[in-house]
DRENRO-878695 format. One line per 4 residues: number of its first residue (from 0); their letters; for each residue x, y, z of C-alpha. Coordinates in Angstrom, 2 decimals. Example, Ala and Ser with C-alpha at 12.3 -4.5 7.8 and 13.67 -1.06 7.14 Angstrom:
0 = as = 12.30:-4.50:7.80  13.67:-1.06:7.14
***
This chain:
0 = xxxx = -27.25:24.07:60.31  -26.97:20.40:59.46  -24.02:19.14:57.27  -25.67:16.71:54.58
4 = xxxx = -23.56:14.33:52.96  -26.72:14.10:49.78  -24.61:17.65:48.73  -21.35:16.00:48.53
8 = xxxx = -22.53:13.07:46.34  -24.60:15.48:44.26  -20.94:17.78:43.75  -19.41:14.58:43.24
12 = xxxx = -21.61:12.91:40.53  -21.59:16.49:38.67  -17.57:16.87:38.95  -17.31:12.72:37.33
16 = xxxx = -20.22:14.17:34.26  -18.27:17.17:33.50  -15.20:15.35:33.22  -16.85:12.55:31.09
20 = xxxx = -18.49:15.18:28.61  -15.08:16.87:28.27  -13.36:13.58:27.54  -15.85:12.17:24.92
24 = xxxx = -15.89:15.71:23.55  -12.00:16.09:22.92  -12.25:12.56:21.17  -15.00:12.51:19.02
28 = xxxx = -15.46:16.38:18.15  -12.02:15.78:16.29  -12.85:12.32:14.38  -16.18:14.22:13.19
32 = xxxx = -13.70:16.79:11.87  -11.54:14.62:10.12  -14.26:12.34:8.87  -15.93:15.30:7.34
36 = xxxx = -12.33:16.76:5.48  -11.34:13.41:4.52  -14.97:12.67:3.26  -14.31:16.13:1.19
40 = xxxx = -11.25:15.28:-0.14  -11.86:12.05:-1.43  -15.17:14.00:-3.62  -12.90:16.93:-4.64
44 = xxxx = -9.35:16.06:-4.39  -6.11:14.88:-6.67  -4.90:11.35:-6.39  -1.11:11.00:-6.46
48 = xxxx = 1.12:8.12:-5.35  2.65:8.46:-1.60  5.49:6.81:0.16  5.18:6.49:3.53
52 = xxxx = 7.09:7.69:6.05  6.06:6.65:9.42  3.78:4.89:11.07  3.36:5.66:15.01
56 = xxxx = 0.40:4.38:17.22  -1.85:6.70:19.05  -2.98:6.10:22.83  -6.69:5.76:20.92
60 = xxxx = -8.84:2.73:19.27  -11.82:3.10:16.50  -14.14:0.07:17.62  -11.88:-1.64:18.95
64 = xxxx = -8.55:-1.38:16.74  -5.62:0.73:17.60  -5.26:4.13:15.91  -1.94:4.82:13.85
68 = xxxx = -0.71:8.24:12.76  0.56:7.47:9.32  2.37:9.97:7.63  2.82:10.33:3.75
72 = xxxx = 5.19:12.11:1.31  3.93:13.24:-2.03  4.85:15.55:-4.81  1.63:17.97:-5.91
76 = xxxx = 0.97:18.18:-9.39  3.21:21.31:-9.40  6.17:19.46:-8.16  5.93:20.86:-4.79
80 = xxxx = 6.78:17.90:-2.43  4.79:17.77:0.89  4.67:15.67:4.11  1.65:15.21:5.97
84 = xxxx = 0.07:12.89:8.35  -3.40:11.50:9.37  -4.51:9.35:11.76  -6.71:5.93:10.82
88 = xxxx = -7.78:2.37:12.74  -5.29:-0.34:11.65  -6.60:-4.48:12.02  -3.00:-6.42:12.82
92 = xxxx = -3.23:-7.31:8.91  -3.21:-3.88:8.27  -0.60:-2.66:10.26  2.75:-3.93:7.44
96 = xxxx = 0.66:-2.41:4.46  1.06:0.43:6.05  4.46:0.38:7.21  7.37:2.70:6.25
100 = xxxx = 8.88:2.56:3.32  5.82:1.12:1.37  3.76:3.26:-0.77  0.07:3.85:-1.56
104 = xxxx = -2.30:6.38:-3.16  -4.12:9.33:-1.58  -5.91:12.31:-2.36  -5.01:16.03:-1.76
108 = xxxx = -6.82:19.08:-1.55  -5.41:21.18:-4.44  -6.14:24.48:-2.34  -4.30:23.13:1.00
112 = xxxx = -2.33:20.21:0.22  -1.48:18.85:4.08  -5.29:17.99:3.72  -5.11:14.16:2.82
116 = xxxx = -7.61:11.65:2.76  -6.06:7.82:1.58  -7.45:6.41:-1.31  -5.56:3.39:-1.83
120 = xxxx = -7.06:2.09:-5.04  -5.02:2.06:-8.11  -4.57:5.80:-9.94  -6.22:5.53:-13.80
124 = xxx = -6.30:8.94:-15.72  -8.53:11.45:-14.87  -9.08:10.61:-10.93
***
């Protein structure tokens, strides 16, 4: 029986697929997650002020800008304070608005409060 090198290639080419399908998958199955809680917590959620805490860049980019892991400090409107981070595409204006120390406003899920979504616009009673 002949050896044919067609078999390789065709091993080959299906090894390089699998491994492309499993990388998009393990980047974009989680921003579709996100996207979707965020996109719920900005309908249902509480606004509060936030400091934040840190600001660390992520080995990904959003079309074209780097990712940053920001992560915020709040108090819930029980008093309970809470730390928790998300992760969101910075332009290089961006990036110092965001940097430690500086606040902003967000919006928490009441039921799970480590679900964020930032809202940055100014709080007015009732949001």
């Amino acid at each position: 029986m002949e050896f044919r090198w067609i078999y390789l290639v065709y091993l080959f080419l299906a090894f390089v697929f699998f491994r492309v399908v499993m990388m998009a998958g393990s980047m974009v199955i989680p921003g579709i997650r996100q996207g979707m809680m965020e996109s719920e917590v900005r309908r249902n959620g509480i606004g509060v002020n936030a400091d934040i805490v840190s600001r660390n860049r992520t080995d990904m980019f959003d079309a074209e800008l780097p990712v940053y892991r920001i992560t915020f400090k709040f108090k819930t409107k029980e008093g309970t304070e809470v730390e928790s981070s998300l992760d969101k595409a910075l332009a290089a204006e961006e990036v110092m608005r965001f940097a430690p120390g500086n606040g902003t406003t967000i919006k928490y899920d009441p039921k799970d409060p480590k679900r964020i979504a930032l809202y940055d616009k100014p709080l007015i009673l009732g949001d």
